[in-house]
C-alpha positions in Angstrom: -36.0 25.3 -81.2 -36.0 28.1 -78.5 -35.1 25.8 -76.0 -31.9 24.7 -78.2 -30.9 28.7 -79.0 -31.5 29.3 -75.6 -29.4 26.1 -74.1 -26.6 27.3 -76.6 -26.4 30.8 -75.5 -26.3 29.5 -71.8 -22.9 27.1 -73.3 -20.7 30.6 -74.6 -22.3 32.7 -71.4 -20.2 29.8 -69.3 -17.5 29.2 -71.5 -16.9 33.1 -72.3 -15.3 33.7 -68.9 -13.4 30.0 -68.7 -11.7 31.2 -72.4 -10.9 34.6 -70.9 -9.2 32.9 -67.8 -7.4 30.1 -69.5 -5.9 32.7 -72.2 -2.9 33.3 -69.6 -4.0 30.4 -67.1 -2.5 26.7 -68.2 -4.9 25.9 -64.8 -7.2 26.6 -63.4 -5.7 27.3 -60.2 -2.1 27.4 -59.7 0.7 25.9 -61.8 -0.6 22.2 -62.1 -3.9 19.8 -61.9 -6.3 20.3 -59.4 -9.5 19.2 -58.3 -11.2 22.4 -59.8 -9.5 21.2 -63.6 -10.7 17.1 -62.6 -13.9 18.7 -62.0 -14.9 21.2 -64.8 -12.9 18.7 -67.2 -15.3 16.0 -66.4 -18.3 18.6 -66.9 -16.9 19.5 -70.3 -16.2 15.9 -71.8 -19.7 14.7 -72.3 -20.8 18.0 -74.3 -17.0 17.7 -76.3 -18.1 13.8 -76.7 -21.4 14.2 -78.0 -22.6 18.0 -79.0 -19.8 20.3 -78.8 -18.4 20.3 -82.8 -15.2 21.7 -83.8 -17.2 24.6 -85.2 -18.6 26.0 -81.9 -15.4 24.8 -79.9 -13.2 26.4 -82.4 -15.0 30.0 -80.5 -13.3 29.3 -77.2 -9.8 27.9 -78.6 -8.3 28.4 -74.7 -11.0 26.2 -73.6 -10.0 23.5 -76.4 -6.8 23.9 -75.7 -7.3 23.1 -72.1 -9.5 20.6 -73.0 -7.0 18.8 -75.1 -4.0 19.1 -73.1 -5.7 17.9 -70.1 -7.3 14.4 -71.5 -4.5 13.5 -73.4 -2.5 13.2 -70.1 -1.9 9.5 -69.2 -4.0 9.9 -65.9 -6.7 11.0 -67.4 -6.7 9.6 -70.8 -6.7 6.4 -68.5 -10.0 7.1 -66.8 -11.5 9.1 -69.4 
């Protein structure tokens, strides 16, 4: 169980300062995709697909925003 509490408190350490930035960021960098948003999207998916519920995502809501917008474009929603 300390392993778990631990592996969560890691999840908001990282997410904390990705939530601050996206709050008045649509991008990561600059005004459209880049490889940085390809990258830390594909890092994000498996934890929003598997262990990430609404309940702990619902702490970061810039994250799920940015989350959402960016997988429900058609490029990829398409490889995703």
């Amino acid at each position: 169980m300390k392993a778990e509490e631990a592996a969560i408190a890691s999840l908001k350490r990282a997410l904390g300062p990705l939530n601050a930035h996206l709050a008045s960021n649509t991008y990561l960098v600059g005004d459209f995709v880049t490889l940085a948003d390809i990258i830390t999207i594909c890092n994000l998916y498996l934890g929003y697909k598997t262990v990430m519920t609404k309940s702990f995502t619902s702490e970061f809501p810039h994250v799920e925003r940015y989350f959402w917008t960016l997988v429900n474009q058609p490029k990829f929603h398409k490889i995703l």
